[in-house]
Biopython code that builds the backbone (N, CA, C, O; Angstrom):
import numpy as np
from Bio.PDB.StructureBuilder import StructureBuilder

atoms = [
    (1, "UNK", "N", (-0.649, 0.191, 3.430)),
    (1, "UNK", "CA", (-1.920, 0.367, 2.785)),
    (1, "UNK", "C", (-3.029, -0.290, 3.603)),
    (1, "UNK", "O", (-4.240, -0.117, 3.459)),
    (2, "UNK", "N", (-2.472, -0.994, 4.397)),
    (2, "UNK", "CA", (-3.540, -1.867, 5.019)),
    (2, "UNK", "C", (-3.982, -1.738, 6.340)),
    (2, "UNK", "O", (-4.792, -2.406, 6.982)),
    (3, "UNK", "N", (-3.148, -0.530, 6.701)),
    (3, "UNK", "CA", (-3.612, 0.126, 8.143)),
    (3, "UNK", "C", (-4.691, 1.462, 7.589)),
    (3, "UNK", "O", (-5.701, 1.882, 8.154)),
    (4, "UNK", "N", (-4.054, 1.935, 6.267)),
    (4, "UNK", "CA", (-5.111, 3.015, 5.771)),
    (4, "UNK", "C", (-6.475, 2.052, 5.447)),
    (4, "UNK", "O", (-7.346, 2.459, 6.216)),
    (5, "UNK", "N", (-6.828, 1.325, 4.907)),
    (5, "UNK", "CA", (-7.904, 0.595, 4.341)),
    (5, "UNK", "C", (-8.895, 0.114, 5.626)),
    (5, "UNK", "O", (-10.114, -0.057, 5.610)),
    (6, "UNK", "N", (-7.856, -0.055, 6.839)),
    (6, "UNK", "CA", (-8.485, -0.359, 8.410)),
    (6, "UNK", "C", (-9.263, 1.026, 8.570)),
    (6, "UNK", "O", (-10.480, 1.139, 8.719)),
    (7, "UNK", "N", (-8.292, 2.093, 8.509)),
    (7, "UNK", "CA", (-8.733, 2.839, 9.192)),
    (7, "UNK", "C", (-10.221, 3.751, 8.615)),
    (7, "UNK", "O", (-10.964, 4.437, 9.316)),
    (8, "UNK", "N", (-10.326, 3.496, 7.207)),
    (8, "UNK", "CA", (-11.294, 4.480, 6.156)),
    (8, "UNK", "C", (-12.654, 3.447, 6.257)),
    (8, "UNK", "O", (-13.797, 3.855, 6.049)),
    (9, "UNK", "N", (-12.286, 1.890, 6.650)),
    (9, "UNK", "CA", (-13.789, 0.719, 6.924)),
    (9, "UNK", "C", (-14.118, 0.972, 8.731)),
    (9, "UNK", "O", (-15.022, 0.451, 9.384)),
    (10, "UNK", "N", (-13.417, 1.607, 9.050)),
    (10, "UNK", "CA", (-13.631, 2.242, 10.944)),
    (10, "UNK", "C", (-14.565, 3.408, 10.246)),
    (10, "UNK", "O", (-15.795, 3.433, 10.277)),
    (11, "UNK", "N", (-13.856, 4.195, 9.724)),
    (11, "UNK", "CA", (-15.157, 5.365, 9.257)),
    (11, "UNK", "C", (-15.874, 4.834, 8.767)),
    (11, "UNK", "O", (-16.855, 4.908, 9.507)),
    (12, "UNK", "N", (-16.156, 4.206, 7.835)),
    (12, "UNK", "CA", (-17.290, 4.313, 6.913)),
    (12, "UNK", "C", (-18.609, 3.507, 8.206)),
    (12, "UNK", "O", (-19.648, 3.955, 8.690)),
    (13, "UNK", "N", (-18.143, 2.661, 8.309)),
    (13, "UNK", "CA", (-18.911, 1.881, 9.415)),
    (13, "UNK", "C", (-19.556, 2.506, 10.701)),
    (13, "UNK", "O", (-20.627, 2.178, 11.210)),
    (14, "UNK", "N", (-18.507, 3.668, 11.203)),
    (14, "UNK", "CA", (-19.181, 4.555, 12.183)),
    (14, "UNK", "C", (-20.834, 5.663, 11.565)),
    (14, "UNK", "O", (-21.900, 5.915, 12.125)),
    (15, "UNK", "N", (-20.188, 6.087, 10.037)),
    (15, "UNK", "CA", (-20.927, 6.945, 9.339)),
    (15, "UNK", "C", (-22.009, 5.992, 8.948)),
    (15, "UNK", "O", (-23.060, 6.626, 8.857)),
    (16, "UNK", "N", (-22.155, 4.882, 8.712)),
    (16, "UNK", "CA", (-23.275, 3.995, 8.520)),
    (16, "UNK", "C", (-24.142, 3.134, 9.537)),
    (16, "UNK", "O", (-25.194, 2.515, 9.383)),
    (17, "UNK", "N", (-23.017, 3.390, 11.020)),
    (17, "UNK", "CA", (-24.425, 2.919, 11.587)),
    (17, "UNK", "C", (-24.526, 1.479, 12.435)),
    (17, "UNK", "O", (-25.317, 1.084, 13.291)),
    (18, "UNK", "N", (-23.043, 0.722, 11.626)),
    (18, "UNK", "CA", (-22.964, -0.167, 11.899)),
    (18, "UNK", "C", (-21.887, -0.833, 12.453)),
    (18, "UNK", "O", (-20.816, -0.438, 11.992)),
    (19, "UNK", "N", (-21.783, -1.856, 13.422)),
    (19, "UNK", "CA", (-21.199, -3.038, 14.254)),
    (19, "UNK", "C", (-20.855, -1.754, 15.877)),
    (19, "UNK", "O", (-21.372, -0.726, 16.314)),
    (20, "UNK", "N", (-19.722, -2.645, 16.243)),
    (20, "UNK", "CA", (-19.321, -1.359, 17.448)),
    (20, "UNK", "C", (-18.828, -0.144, 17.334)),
    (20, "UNK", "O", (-18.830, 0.728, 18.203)),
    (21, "UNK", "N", (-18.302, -0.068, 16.005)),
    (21, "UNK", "CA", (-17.978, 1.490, 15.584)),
    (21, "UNK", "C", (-18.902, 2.617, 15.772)),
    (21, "UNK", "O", (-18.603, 3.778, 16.053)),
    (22, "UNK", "N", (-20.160, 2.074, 15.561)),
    (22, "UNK", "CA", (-21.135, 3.006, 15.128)),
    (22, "UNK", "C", (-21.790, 4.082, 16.603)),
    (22, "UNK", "O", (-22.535, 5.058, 16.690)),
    (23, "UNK", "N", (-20.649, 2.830, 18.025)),
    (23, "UNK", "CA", (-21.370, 3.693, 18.947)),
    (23, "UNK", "C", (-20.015, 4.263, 19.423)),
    (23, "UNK", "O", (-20.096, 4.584, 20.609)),
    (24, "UNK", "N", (-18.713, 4.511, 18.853)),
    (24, "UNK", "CA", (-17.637, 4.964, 19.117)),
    (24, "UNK", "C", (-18.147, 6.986, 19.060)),
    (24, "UNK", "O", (-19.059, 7.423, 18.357)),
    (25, "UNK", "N", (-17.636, 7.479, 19.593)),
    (25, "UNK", "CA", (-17.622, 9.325, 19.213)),
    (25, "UNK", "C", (-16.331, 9.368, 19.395)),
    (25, "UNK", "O", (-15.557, 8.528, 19.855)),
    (26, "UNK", "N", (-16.098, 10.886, 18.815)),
    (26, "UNK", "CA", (-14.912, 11.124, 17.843)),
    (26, "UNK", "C", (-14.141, 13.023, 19.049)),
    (26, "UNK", "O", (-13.504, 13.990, 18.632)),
    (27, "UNK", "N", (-14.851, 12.581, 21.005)),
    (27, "UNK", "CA", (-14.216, 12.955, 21.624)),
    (27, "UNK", "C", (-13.045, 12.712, 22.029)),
    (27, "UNK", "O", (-13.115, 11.685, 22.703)),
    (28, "UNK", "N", (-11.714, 13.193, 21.983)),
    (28, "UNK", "CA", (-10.107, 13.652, 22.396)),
    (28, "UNK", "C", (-10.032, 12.558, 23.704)),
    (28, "UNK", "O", (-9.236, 11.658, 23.437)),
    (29, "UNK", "N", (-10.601, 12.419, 24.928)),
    (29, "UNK", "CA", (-10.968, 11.874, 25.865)),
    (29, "UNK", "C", (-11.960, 10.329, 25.558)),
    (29, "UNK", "O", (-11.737, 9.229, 26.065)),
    (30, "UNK", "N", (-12.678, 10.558, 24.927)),
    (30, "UNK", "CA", (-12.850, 9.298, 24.209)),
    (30, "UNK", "C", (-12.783, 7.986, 23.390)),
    (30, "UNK", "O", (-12.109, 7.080, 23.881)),
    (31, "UNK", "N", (-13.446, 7.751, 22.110)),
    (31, "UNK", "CA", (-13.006, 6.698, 21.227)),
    (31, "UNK", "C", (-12.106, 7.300, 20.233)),
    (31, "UNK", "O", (-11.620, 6.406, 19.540)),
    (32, "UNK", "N", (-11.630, 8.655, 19.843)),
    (32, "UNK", "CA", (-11.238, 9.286, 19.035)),
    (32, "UNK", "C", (-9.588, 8.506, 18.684)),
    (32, "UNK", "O", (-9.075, 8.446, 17.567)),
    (33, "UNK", "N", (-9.171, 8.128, 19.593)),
    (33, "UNK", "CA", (-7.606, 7.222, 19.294)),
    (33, "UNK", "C", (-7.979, 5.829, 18.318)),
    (33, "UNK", "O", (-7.087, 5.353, 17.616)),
    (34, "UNK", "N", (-9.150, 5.314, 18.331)),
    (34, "UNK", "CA", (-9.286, 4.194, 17.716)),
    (34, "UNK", "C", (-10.016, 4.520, 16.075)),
    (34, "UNK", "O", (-10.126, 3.615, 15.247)),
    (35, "UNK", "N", (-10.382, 5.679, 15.858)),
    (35, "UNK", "CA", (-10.626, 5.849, 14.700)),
    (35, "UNK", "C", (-8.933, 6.619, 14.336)),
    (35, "UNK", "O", (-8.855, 6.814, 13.123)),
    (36, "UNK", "N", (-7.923, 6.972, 14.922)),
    (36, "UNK", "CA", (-6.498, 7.906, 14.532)),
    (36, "UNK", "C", (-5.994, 6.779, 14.171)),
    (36, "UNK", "O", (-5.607, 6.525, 13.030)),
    (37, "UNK", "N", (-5.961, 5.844, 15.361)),
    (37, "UNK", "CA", (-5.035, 5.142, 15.697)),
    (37, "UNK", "C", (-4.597, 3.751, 14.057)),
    (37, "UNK", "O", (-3.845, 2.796, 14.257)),
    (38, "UNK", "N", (-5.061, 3.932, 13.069)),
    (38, "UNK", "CA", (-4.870, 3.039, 11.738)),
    (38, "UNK", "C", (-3.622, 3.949, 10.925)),
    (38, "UNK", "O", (-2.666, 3.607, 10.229)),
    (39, "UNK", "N", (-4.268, 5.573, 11.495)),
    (39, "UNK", "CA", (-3.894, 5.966, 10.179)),
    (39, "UNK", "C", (-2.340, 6.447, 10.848)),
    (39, "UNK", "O", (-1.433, 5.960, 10.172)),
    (40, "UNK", "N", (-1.872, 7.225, 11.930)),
    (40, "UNK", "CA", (-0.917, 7.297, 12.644)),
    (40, "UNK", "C", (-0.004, 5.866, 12.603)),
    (40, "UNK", "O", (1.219, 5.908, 12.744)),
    (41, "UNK", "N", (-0.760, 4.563, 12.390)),
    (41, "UNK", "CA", (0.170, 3.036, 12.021)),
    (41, "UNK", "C", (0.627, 3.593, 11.038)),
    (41, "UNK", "O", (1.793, 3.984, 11.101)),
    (42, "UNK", "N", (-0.249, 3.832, 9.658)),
    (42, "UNK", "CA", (0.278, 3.906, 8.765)),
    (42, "UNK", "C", (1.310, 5.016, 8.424)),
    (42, "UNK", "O", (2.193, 4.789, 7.596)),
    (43, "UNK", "N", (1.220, 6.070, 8.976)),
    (43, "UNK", "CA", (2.644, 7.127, 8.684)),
    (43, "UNK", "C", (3.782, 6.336, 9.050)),
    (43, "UNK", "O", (4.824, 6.262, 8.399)),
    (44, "UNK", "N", (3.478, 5.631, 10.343)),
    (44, "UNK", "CA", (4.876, 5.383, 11.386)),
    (44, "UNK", "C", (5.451, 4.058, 10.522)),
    (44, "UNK", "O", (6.533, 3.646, 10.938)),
    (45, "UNK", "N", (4.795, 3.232, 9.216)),
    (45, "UNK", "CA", (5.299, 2.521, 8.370)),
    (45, "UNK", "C", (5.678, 2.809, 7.339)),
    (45, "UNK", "O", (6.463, 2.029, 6.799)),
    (46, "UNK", "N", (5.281, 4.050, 6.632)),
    (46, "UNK", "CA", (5.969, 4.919, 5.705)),
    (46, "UNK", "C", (7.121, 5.629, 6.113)),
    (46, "UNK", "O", (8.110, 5.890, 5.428)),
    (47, "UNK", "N", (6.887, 5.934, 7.360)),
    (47, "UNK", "CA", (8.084, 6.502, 7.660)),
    (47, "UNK", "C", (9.308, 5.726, 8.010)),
    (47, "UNK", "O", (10.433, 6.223, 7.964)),
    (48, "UNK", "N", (9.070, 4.540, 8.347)),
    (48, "UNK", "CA", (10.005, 3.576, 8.231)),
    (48, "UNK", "C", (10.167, 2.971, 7.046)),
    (48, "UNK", "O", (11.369, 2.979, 6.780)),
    (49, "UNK", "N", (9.619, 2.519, 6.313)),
    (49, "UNK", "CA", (10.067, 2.062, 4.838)),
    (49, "UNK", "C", (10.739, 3.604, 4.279)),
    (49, "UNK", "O", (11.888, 3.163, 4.234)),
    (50, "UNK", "N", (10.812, 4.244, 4.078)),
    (50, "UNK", "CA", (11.778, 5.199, 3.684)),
    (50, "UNK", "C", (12.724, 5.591, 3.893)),
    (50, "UNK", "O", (13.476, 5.782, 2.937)),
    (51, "UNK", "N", (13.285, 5.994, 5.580)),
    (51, "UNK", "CA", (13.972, 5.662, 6.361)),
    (51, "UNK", "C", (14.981, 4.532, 6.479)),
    (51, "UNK", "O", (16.144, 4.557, 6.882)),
    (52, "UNK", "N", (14.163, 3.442, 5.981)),
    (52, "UNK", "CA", (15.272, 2.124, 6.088)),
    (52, "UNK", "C", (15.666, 1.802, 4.831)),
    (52, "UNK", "O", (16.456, 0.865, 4.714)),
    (53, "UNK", "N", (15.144, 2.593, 3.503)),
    (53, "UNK", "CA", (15.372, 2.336, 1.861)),
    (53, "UNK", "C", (14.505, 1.247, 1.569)),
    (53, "UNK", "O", (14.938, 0.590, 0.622)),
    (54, "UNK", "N", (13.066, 0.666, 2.205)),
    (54, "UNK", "CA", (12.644, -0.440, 1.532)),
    (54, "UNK", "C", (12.271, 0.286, 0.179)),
    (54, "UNK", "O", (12.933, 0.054, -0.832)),
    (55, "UNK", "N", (11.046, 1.301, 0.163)),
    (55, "UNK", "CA", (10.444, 2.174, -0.678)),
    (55, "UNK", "C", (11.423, 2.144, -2.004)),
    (55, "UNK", "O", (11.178, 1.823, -3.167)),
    (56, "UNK", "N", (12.502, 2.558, -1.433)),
    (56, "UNK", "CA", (13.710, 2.876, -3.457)),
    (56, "UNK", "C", (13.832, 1.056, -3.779)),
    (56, "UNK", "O", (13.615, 0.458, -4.832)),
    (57, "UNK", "N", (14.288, 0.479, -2.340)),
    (57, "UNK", "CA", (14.869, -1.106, -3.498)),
    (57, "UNK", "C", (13.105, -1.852, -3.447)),
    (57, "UNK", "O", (12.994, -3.047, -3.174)),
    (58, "UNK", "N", (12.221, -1.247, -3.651)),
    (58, "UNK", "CA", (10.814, -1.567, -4.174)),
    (58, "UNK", "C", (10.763, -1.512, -5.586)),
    (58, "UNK", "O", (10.599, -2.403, -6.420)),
    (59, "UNK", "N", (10.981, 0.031, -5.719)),
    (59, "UNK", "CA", (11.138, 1.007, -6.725)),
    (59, "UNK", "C", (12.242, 0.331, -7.997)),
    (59, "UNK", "O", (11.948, 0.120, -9.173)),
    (60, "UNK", "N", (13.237, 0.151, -7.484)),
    (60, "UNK", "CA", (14.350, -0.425, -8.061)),
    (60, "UNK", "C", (14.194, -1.531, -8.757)),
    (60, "UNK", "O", (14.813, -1.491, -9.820)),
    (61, "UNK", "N", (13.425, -2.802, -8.515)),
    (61, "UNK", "CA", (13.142, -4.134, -8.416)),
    (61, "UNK", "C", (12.185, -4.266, -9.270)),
    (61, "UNK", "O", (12.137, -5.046, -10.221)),
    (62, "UNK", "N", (11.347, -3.434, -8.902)),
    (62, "UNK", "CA", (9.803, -3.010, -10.715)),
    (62, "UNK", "C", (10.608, -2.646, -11.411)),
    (62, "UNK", "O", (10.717, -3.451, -12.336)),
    (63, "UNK", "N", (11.394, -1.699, -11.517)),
    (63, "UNK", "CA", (11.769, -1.159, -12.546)),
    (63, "UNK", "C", (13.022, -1.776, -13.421)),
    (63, "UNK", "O", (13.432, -1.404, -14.520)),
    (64, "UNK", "N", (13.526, -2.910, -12.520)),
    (64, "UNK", "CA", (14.605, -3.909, -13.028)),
    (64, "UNK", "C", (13.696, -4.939, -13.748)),
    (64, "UNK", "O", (14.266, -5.679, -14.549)),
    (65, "UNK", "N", (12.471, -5.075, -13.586)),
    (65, "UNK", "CA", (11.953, -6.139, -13.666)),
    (65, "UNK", "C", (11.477, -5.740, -15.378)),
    (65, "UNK", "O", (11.615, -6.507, -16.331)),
    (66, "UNK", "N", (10.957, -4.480, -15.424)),
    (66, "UNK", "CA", (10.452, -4.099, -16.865)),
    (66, "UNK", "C", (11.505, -3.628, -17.765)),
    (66, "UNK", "O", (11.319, -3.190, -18.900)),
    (67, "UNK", "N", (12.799, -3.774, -17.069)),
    (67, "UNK", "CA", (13.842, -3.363, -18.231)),
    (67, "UNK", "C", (14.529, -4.962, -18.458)),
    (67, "UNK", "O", (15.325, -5.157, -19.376)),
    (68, "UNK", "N", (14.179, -5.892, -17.652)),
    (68, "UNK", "CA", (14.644, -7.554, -18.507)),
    (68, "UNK", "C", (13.345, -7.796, -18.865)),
    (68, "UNK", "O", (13.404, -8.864, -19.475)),
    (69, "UNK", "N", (11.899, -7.331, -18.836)),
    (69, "UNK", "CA", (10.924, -7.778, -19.787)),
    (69, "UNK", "C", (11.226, -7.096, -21.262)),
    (69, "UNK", "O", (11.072, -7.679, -22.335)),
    (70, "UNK", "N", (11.597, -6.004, -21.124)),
    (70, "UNK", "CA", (11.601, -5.310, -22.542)),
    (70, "UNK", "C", (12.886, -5.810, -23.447)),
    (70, "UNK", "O", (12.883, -5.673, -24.671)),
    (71, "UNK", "N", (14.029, -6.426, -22.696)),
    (71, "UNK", "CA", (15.180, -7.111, -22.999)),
    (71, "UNK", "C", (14.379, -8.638, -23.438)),
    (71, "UNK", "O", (14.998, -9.614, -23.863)),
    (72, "UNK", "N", (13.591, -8.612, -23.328)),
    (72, "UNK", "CA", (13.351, -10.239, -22.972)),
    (72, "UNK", "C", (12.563, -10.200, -24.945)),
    (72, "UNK", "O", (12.854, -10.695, -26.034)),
    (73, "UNK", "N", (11.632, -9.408, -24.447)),
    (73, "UNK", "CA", (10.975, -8.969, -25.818)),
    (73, "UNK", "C", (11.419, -8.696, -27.506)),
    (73, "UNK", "O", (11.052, -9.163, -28.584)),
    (74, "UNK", "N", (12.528, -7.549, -27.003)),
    (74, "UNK", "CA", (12.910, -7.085, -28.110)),
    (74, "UNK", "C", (14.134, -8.730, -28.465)),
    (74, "UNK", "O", (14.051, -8.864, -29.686)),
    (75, "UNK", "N", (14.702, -9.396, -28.144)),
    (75, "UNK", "CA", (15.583, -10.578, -28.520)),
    (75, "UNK", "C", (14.562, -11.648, -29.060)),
    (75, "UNK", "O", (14.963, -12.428, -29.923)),
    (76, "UNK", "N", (13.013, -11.746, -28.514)),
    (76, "UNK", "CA", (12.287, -12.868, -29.400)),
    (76, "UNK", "C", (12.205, -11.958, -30.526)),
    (76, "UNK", "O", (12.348, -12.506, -31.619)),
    (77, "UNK", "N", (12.038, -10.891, -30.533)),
    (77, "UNK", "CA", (11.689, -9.808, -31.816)),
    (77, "UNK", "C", (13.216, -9.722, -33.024)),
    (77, "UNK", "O", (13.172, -9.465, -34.227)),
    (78, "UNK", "N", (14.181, -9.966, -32.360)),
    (78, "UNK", "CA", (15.357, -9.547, -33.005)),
    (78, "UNK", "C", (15.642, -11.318, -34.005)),
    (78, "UNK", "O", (15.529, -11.683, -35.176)),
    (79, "UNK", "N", (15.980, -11.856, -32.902)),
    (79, "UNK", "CA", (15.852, -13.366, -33.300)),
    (79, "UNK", "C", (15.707, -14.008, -34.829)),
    (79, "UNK", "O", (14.580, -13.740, -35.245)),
    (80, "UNK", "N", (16.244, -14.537, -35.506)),
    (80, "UNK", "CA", (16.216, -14.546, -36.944)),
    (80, "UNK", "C", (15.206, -16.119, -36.555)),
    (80, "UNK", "O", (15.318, -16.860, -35.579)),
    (81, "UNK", "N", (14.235, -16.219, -37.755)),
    (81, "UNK", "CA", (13.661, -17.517, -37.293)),
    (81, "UNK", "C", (14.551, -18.596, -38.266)),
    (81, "UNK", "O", (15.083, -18.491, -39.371)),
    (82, "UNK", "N", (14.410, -19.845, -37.122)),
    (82, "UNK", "CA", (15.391, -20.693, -37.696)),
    (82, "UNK", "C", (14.987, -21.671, -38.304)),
    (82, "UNK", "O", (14.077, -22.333, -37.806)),
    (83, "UNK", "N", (15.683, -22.120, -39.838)),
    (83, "UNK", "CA", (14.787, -23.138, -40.862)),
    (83, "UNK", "C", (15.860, -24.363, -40.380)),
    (83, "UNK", "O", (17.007, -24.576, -39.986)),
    (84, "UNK", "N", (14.285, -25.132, -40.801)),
    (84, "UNK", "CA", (14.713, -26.496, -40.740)),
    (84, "UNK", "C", (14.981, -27.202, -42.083)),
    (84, "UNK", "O", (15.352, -28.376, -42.100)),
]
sb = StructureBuilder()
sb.init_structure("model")
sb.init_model(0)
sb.init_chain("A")
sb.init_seg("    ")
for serial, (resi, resn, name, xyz) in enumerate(atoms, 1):
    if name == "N":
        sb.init_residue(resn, " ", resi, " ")
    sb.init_atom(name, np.array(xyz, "f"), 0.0, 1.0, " ", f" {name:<3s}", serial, name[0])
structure = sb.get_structure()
């Protein structure tokens, strides 16, 4: 996410005008690799987190996590309260 977020503040910054971006152009032969070059990171890390299974045991780990919250819940809920 954080090579996409690089790469969309490279645009916006060229389209506004401002810092060294703004004198980059978007010729093949030119600066054009340094405005690609965030978002091409970012495939080549999706494509490895998927590839290597980070993405499912991500997936896996939230979703383990909200099935012992809802376990966690329904037992204070079940719980008989206890007299003293």
């Amino acid at each position: 996410m954080g090579f996409v977020i690089l790469g969309v503040l490279l645009l916006a910054l060229h389209f506004a005008g401002l810092g060294p971006p703004a004198q980059w152009n978007f010729e093949v032969a030119g600066d054009l690799w340094k405005f690609v070059a965030p978002f091409v990171a970012a495939l080549a890390w999706w494509a490895w987190s998927d590839a290597s299974g980070r993405t499912r045991r991500l997936v896996m780990e939230h979703e383990r996590e909200k099935v012992d919250a809802r376990r966690r819940k329904q037992i204070v809920t079940i719980k008989p309260p206890q007299s003293k």
